[in-house]
N, C-alpha and C positions, 0 to 999 in steps of 0.2 A: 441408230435406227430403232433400236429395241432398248432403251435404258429403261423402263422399269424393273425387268425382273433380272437386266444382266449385272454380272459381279462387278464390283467397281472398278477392278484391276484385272480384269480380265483378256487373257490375249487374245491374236486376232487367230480366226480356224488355221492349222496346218495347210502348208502350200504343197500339191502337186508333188511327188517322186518327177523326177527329171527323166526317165525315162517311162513316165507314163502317158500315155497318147490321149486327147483329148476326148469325152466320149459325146460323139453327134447327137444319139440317140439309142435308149437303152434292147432296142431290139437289134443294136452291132450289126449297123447297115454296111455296105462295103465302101472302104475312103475312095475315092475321085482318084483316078489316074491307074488304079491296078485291076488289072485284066485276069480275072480268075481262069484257069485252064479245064475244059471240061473232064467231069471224073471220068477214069477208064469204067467201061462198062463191070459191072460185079461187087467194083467197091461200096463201102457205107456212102448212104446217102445220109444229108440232114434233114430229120425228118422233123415237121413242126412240133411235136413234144419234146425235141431237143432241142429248139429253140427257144421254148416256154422255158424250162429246167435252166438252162444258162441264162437267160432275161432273169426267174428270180433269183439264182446265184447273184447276179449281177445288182440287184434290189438288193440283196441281203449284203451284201456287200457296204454300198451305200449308206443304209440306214445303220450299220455297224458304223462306219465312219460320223456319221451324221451324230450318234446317241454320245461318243466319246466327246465331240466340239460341245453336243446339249449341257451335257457334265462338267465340261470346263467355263462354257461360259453364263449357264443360268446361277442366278442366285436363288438357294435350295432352301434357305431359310423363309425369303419372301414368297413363296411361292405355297406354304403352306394356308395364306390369307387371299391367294389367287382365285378369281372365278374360272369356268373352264372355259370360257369364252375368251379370255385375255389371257391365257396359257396358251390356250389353240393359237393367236393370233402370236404369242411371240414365238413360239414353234417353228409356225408360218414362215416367218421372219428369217427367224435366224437359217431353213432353212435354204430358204432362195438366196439370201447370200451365199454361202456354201456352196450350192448346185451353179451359182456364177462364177464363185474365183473358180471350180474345178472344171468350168464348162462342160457342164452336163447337162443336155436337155432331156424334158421328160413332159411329156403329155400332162393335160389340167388332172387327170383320172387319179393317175399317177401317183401325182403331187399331193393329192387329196389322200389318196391310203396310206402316202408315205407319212404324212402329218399325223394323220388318226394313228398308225403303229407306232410312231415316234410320243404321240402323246402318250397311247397303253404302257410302253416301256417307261417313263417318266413317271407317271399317277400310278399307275397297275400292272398286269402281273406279264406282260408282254404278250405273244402271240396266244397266252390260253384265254385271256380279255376277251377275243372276240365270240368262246364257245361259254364261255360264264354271264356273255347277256344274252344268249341265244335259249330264248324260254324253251322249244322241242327238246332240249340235249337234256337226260340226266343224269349221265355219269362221264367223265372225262378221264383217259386213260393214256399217259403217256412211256411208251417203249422205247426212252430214247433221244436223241435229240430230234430226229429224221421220222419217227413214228409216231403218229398221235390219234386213238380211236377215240370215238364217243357211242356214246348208247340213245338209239333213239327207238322210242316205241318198242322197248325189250329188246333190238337186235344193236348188232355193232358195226358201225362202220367206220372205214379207213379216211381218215380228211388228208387232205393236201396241205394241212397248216403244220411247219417246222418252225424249228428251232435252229440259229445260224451253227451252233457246237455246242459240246457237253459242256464250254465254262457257260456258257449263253444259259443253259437251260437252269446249271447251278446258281447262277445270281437270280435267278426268278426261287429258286427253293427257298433258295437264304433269306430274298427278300420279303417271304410268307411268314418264318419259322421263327424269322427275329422278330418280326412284327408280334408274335404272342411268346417272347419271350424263353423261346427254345432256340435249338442248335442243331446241326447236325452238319459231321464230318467224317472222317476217318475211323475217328477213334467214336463215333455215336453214328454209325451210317443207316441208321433208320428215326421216323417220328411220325408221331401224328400229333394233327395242329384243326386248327376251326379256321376260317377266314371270315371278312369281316362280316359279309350276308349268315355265317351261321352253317354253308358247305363243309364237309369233312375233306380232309385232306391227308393222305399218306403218303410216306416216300421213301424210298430205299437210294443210297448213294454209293457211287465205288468203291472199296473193293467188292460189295457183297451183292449189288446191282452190275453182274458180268458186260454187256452191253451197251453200257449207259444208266444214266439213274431210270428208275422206274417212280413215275407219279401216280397215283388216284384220287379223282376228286369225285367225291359224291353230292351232285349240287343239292342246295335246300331251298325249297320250294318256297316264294316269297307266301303265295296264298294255298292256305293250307287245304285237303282236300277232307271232305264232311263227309259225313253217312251219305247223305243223297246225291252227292258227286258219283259216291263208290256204288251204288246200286244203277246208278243212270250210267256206267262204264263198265258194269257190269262185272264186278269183282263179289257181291252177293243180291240176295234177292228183298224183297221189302219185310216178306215173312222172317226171314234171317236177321235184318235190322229193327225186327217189333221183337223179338225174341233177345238178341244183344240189348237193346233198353231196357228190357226187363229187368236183364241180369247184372246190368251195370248198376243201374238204379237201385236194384234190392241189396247192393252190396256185396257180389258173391266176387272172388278171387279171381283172376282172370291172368291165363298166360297166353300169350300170344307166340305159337311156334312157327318157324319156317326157316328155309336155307336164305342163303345172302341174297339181297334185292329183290326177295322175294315179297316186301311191303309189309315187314312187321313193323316200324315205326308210324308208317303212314295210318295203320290200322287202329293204332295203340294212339294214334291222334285222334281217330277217329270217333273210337270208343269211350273216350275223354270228355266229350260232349255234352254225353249224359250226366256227366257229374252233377250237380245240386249246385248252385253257386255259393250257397252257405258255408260249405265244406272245407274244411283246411287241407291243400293237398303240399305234399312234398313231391318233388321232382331229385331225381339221381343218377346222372350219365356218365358215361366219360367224356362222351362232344354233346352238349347241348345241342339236341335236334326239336326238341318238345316244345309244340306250340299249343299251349293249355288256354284257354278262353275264359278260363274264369278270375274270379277278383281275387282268392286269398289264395295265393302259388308261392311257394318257395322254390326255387331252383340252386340245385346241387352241381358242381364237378369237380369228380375226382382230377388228380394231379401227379403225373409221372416225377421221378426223382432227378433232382439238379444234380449239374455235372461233379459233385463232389458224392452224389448217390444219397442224398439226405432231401429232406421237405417233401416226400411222397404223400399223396393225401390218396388211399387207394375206397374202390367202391362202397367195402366193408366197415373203412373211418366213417364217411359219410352214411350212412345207414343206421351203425350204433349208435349214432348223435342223433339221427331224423327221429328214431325213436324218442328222447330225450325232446321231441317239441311239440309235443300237443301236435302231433300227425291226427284227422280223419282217416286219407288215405295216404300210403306211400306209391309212387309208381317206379319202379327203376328202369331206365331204357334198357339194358339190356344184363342179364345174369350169367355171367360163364365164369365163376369161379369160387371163393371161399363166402363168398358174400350171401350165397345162396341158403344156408345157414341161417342168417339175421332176417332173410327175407320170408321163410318159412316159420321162423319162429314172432313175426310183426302180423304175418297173419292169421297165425295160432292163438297172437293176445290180444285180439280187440283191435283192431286196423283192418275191421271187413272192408273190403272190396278193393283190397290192393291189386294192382297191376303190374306184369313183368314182359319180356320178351327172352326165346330162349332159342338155341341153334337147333334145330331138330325137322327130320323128316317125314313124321307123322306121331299123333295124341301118343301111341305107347310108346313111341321114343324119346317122344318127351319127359315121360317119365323116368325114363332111362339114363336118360343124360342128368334129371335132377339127381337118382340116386349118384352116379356116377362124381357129381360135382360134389358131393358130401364125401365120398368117400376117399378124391381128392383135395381136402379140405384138413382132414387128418382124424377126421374123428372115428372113431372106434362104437359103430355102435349093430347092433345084431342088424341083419335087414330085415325084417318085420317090424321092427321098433323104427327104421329109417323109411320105409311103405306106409307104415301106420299116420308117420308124422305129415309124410307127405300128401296124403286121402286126406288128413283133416286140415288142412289148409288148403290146398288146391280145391277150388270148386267146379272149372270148366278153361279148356284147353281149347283156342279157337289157329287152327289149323291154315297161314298162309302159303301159297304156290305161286313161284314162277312154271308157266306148262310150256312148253319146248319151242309154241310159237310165240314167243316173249309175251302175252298176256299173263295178268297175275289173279288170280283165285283164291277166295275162301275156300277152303277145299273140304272142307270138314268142322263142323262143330261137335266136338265130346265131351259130355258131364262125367267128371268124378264122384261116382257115389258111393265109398265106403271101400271095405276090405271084404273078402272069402278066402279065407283062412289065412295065407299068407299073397295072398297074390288082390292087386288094388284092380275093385272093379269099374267098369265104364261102359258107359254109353252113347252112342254116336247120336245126335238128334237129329242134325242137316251132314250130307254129304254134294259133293260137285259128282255128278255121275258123267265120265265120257264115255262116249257114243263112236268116234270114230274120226278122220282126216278129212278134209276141203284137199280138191285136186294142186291147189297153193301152200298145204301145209298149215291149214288153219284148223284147231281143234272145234270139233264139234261136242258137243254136251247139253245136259241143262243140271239145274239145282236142285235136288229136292228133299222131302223132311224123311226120316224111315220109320214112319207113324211107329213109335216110339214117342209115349209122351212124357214131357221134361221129370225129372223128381223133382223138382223145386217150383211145381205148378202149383201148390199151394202156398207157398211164400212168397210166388209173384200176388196171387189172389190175394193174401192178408197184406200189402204191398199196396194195393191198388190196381195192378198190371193184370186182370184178367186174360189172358189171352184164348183166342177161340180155339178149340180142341182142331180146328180143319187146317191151322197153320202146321200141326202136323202129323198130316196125310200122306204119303206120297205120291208123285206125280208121275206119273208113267211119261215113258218118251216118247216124241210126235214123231 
């Protein structure tokens, strides 16, 4: 029936256990001839969510059987020259025979999901397949084999999509992890990996994941989102993005702080725009998330250590060399640790208008954490000499937020202008000012400048970038 993609010697699917009963119909109708006895009054009743739960026990069931015969009888080498149309269709195939020797009927609906989940398992990453083309989802979060959240619109919610067991869930890790050339087991029970769209992927495995493994996928957004996306969503204002051109443009340093998902990438895309297409930039991650738009881009990634703990290529290798290539600018996706060093000393020598991204809950803690990462770093040097370096590199700390009703915000733009005495001074130019709650738990607020005008308003002017003294006013609340 199916000879193209089946193995040539392939046997025929496993016959029925003998003492298993045929299944009519997967909603376990009751068989002809037996007389159920009515329950005494008190006891459980079945209620239809216990129905549903054993139906897709009874699925999961199936399609585990189902995926074992796929394995023994497709040919795995042919199949990588396969369309998905004639994979579907041998799928098809081979299951209807199966579901006939076991006599198992199952509704068209049925048959149809069972093929789609049996193709994800086969081509892709099994039951997470279906929240990985689901444009709404951004983050995918598994607790488990039996739990599995996602993030939509800043909040999180609980799906009904499992995993059959922990070995189920572990052949979907392995099948990620090897595919880029990593491991993880016992003796390495955590990794992170890219997959192939460019999502991030984490995961912790047993012993050290108590419950079950733990997954996180960060998906990566095919089409990337631009200044005028972010101001029409309202993440900043237009006067906010005439002011970031400016300062992109003119080449000033630029870090982009915030807590996790908080949109410092998406930001650090954003502000990438501006670049000059002439420009030679380097790019330096750990996951390649950086979707740069211009023509001369180098992209960097670092490389954790093979299991004999050698070939580590860490952020800091990658950086000493980007220096070493005719950089314009360098960008690093994100700086937490000794690298922060090379990056402060790239924009101290002539690489104006590098970009970084850095964990921090507001501009002076930003600061904070830089000195912090130098002094983790091992070097020995006074802190006014480690302030000092860091004011003349840093030129402007642009402040990202998640705010509590999963909306995300500029929240702050601050210019670094100099030292007094020992302590680095700043200025805030744009703040997110809130105002108060929605009876729904929606923040209310608006944007405005703190008429405070920029220091570097004469280098946008010799730049080209006039900007009008009114973009910063500030705006009283309505």
């Amino acid at each position: 029936m199916f000879s193209k993609y089946k193995k040539p010697s392939a046997g025929t699917p496993p016959a029925p256990a003998k003492d298993a009963a045929p299944v009519a119909d997967i909603a376990a109708a009751q068989p002809s001839g037996v007389t159920r006895k009515s329950a005494p009054q008190g006891s459980a009743q079945v209620t239809p969510m216990d129905k549903e739960r054993k139906r897709k026990e009874r699925m999961g069931e199936i399609k585990l059987d189902l995926h074992r015969v796929l394995l023994d009888n497709l040919n795995l080498s042919a199949l990588e020259h396969a369309t998905e149309q004639d994979l579907r269709q041998e799928i098809s195939a081979i299951s209807s025979e199966f579901l006939e020797e076991r006599s198992i009927v199952l509704n068209r609906e049925d048959r149809q999901n069972l093929t789609s989940e049996l193709y994800d398992e086969v081509t892709g990453l099994g039951p997470l397949e279906t929240l990985l083309k689901d444009e709404t989802v951004n983050d995918i979060l598994v607790n488990g084999p039996q739990q599995i959240f996602v993030e939509r619109s800043g909040k999180l919610e609980l799906t009904d999509i499992t995993f059959k067991d922990e070995r189920h869930l572990l052949r979907i890790i392995d099948k990620i992890v090897s595919a880029v050339g990593r491991r993880v087991d016992e003796s390495n029970p955590y990794v992170d990996a890219r997959l192939k769209d460019g999502s991030r992927f984490n995961a912790m495995v047993p012993p050290v994941a108590v419950d079950g493994s733990l997954v996180s996928i960060r998906k990566f957004k095919k089409d990337k989102l631009g200044i005028d996306d972010l101001v029409q969503f309202g993440a900043f204002t237009e006067e906010m993005a005439a002011y970031l051109q400016a300062a992109v443009a003119t080449r000033l340093n630029v870090i982009v702080s915030g807590g996790t998902g908080s949109g410092k990438t998406t930001t650090l895309n954003a502000l990438s725009s501006f670049i000059d297409n002439a420009e030679r930039i380097l790019t330096i991650e750990d996951t390649a998330e950086l979707q740069l738009q211009q023509t001369h881009v180098g992209r960097m990634e670092s490389r954790p250590p093979n299991v004999e703990g050698k070939g580590e290529v860490s952020p800091r290798d990658c950086l000493k060399n980007a220096l070493r290539m005719r950089p314009d600018r360098i960008i690093v996706g994100e700086t937490r640790g000794e690298e922060v060093i090379d990056m402060l000393q790239a924009m101290n020598t002539g690489h104006d208008g590098s970009m970084t991204t850095i964990h921090a809950n507001s501009a002076r803690d930003g600061v904070s954490r830089l000195e912090n990462m130098i002094a983790m770093a091992g070097i020995e040097m006074p802190l006014k000499a480690v302030r000092s370096q860091i004011s003349s590199a840093v030129n402007l700390i642009v402040q990202a937020s998640r705010l509590q009703d999963g909306s995300r915000r500029m929240t702050s733009i601050t210019e670094i202008t100099g030292m007094e005495g020992e302590v680095i001074s700043m200025q805030e130019i744009f703040r997110y000012q809130r105002v108060g709650l929605t009876p729904d738990n929606k923040i209310i607020g608006h944007f405005t400048a703190t008429g405070v005008r920029s220091a570097y308003a004469e280098r946008f002017r010799m730049w080209g970038y006039d900007l009008p003294p009114s973009i910063y006013e500030p705006i009283a609340a309505e």
